[in-house]
Each structure stands twice: as structure tokens, then as C-alpha cells.
C-alpha positions in Angstrom: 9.6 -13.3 -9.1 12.5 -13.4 -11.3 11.0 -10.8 -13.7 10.8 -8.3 -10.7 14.6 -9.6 -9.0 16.5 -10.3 -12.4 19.5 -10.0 -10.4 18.9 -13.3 -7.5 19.8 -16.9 -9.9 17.4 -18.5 -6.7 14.4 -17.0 -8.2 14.6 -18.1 -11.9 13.1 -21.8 -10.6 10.7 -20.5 -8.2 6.9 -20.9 -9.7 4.6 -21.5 -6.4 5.2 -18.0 -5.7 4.6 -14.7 -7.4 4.2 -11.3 -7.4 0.7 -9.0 -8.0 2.9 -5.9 -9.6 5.7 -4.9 -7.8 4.5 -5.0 -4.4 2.3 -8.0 -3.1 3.9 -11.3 -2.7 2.0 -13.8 -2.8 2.3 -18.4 -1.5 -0.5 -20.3 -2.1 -1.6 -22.8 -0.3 -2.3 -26.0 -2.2 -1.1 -28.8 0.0 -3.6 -30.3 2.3 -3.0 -30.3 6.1 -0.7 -27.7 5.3 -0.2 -25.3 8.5 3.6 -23.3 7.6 4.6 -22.2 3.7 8.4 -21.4 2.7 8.5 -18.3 1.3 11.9 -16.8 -0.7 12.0 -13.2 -0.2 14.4 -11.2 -1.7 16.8 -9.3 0.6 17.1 -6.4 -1.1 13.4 -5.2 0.4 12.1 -5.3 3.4 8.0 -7.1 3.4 5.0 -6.6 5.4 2.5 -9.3 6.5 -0.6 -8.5 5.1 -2.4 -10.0 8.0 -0.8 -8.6 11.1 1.3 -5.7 9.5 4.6 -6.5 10.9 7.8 -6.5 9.2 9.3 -10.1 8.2 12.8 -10.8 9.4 15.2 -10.7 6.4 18.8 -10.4 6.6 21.1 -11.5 3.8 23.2 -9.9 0.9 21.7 -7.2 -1.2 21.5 -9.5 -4.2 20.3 -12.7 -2.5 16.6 -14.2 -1.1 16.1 -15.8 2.1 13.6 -18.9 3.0 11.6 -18.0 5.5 8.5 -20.4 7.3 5.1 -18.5 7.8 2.2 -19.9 9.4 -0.5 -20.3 6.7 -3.6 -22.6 8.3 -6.7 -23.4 6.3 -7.6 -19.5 6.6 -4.6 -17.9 6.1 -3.0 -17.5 2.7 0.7 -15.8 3.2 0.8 -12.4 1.3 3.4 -9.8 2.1 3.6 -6.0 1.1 6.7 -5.2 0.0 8.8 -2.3 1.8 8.8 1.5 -0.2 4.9 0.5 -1.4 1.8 2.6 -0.9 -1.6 0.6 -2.1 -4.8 2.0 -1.9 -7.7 -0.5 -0.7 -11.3 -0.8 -0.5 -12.1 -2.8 3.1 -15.5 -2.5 2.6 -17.5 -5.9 2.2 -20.2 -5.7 0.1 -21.7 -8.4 -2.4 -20.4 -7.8 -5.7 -17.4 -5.2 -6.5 -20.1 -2.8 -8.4 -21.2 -1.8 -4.9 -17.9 -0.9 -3.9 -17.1 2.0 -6.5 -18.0 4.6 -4.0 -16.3 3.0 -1.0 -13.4 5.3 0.6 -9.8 4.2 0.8 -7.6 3.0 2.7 -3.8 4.1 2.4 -1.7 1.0 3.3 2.0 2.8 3.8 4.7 0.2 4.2 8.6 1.9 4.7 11.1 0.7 3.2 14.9 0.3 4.6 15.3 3.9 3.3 11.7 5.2 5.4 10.7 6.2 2.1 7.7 4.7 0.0 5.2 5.5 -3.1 2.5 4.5 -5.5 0.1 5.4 -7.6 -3.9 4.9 -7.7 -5.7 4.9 -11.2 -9.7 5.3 -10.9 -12.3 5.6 -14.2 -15.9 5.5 -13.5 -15.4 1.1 -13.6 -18.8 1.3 -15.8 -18.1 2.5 -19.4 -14.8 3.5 -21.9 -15.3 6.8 -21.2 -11.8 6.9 -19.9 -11.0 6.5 -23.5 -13.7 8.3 -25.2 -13.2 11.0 -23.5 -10.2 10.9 -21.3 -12.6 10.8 -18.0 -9.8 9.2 -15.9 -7.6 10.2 -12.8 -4.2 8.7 -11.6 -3.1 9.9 -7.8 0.6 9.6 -6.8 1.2 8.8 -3.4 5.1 9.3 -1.9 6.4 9.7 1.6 10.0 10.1 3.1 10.5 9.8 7.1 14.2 10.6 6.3 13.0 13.8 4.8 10.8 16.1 5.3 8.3 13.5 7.3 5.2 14.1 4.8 3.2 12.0 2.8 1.7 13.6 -0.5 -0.4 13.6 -3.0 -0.1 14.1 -6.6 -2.7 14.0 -9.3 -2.9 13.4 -12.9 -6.3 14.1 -14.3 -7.1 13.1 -18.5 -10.3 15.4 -18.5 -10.1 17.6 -15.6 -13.6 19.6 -15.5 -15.7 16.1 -16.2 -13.3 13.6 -13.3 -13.3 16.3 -10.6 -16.8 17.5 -10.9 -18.2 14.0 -11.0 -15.9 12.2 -8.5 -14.3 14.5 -6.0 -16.5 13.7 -3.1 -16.6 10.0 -4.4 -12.7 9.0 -3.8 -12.3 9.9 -0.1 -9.2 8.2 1.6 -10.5 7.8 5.4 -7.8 6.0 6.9 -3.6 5.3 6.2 -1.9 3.3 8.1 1.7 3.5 7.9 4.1 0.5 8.6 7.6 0.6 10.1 7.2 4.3 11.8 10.2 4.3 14.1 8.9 7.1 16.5 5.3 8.2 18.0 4.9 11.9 16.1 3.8 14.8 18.0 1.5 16.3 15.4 -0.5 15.2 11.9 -1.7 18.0 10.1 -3.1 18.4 6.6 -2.7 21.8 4.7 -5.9 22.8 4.2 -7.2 21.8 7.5 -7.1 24.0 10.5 -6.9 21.4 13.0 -5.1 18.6 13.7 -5.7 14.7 12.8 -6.6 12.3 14.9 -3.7 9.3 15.1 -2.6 6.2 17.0 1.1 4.9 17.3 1.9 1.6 19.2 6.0 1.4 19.7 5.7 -2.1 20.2 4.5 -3.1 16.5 5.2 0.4 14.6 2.1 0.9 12.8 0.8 4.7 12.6 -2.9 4.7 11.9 -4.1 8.5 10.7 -8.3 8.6 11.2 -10.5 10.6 8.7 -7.7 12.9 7.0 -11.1 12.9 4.9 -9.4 13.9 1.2 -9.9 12.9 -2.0 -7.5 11.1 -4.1 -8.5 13.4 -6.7 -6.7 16.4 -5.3 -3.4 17.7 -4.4 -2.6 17.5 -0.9 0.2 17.2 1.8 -0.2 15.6 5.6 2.5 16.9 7.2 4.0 14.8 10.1 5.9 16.4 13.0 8.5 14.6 15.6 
């Protein structure tokens, strides 16, 4: 935590907390009976419950963390996404994560205080080192800004470009993103390329956007474009 939040002196003892990169936050759980966890969380972002999606109330000085108690029962372990983050994920269960290289992705958008958020996806074939042999690799850069221009693109870094995109482009589909913190219902989701228009569903009530089947690949440029 204090690696990430150099600037908050309340982090530099913390150590039954941490952070998975920049943007997960994780508590275990290792007292038994347990059924609530204190959780610091810096005030300078705004987090997402991993579980229900909502925003956490935090309101303190920029350069300060607030204790807050979450509910964490014998099948719940607290993890929060933090606000300004996009993370790809694989919800597909399957029995061993070899299965799961061809799964599709799910965008998980969380806003930040700004309405703004990115991140980045790396993908290899998970098998061999041909990402070093021979530079067979791909690295997708997500970012959105509500304030802005009310889009969410994609950017794409590609090490060998013939050999990842011939292989893989039908293998890296992202068919769902669910965005986090949307403060009003759009009239219109669009990609690009497409000549109709996506599929979505807002609820006010909890602010999560949910885009079904954009159906494009993380190896390719792209822009959804998102009208009030």
C-alpha cells in the first residue's frame, strides 16, 4: 500500500492489506468467525466492490486513508477495484487455466472522480517464449473519458504483427464491458465499424452500464462511441 500511496504516513504500518498492481485492493480474511474486515483506503481514489460493483463511501483529505468495515463472511474475501482502472477478465470456469486461453473478455470499467479510466491488456500465446523469440506478443490500451468525448478506445501494440494478428484475432474477443460509476442512462452505443447499434443496460439506481457483444478483438484498434 505504501509503495503505491507514498504520500499517506497511515499506510507505511499497514501489512494485512495489499495491492495486485495498481488497481485491486485486496483484505484477507484470516481470523476465524470473522464476518466485517477494516479496510484503509486511500482518499485520493475512489474503489469498487468487486462483488456487487458499487462504489465505497470515502470522503477525507486528498492525502489521507479512511477505515472503513466491509462485510467479509466465510465466502467473501473484500477486494475493491480502484477508480480510473480498466481490467480485462476471463469469467469463464473451466478446470485448469490452459482451457481458458481462448475464453473472451470481459472489460471491467470503474470511473474515477475525474469519469475517466484506462489500462492495458498484455496477451502471448501462454504456451511457449515465442514472445521473446520472435516478438509474437500484443499489448491493448484501453482509456475512457465521460467528461470528454464519452468513448472508450482501444489501442494496440503489436511485437510481430503478421504472426499475433493472423493467429489470434478471432481468439481475443471482448464480449461484454461493464462500466462502473456511469452518472446518466446514454441514448446510443455504437462501435465504428459496426452499422448498427449495441445492445446495453443502465440501472440509475446502482450506475453500472453493461455493453453486450461489442464482439471485438483486443487485438485491434477500435472506438465505442457513447452518446447522451
Amino acid at each position: 500500500m505504501w509503495m503505491q500511496y507514498p504520500q499517506i504516513p497511515e499506510l507505511y504500518s499497514v501489512d494485512d492489506q495489499y495491492l495486485i498492481g495498481s488497481d485491486l485492493l485486496v483484505k484477507p480474511v484470516t481470523s476465524p468467525g470473522a464476518t466485517t474486515s477494516e479496510i484503509l483506503f486511500p482518499t485520493s481514489d475512489c474503489w469498487y466492490d468487486v462483488n456487487n460493483l458499487q462504489v465505497v463511501k470515502v470522503n477525507g483529505d486528498t492525502n489521507t486513508a479512511i477505515s472503513v468495515t466491509v462485510s467479509s463472511d466465510i465466502d467473501t474475501i473484500p477486494v475493491f477495484q480502484r477508480g480510473g482502472s480498466i481490467i480485462a477478465r476471463k469469467l469463464r470456469l473451466r478446470r485448469s487455466s490452459h482451457l481458458m486461453t481462448k475464453d473472451p473478455y470481459t472489460l471491467f470499467v470503474a470511473l474515477g472522480n475525474d469519469l475517466k479510466a484506462e489500462g492495458t491488456l498484455y496477451m502471448d500465446d501462454e504456451t511457449t517464449f515465442d514472445h521473446e523469440k520472435r516478438q509474437d506478443f500484443g499489448i491493448a490500451s484501453f482509456h475512457t473519458s465521460w467528461a470528454d468525448n464519452i468513448a472508450l478506445q482501444n489501442s494496440v501494440i503489436l511485437g510481430n504483427t503478421a504472426t499475433m494478428v493472423a493467429s489470434d484475432l478471432s481468439n481475443r474477443i471482448v464480449e461484454r464491458i461493464i462500466v462502473m460509476g456511469v452518472p446518466t442512462k446514454p441514448r446510443e452505443i455504437s462501435v465504428e465499424s459496426h452499422t448498427s447499434s449495441l445492445d446495453f443496460q443502465y440501472n440509475a439506481e446502482s450506475k453500472i452500464l453493461v455493453i453486450r457483444k461489442p464482439l471485438v478483438s483486443a487485438l485491434e484498434q477500435w472506438t465505442i462511441s457513447i452518446i447522451l
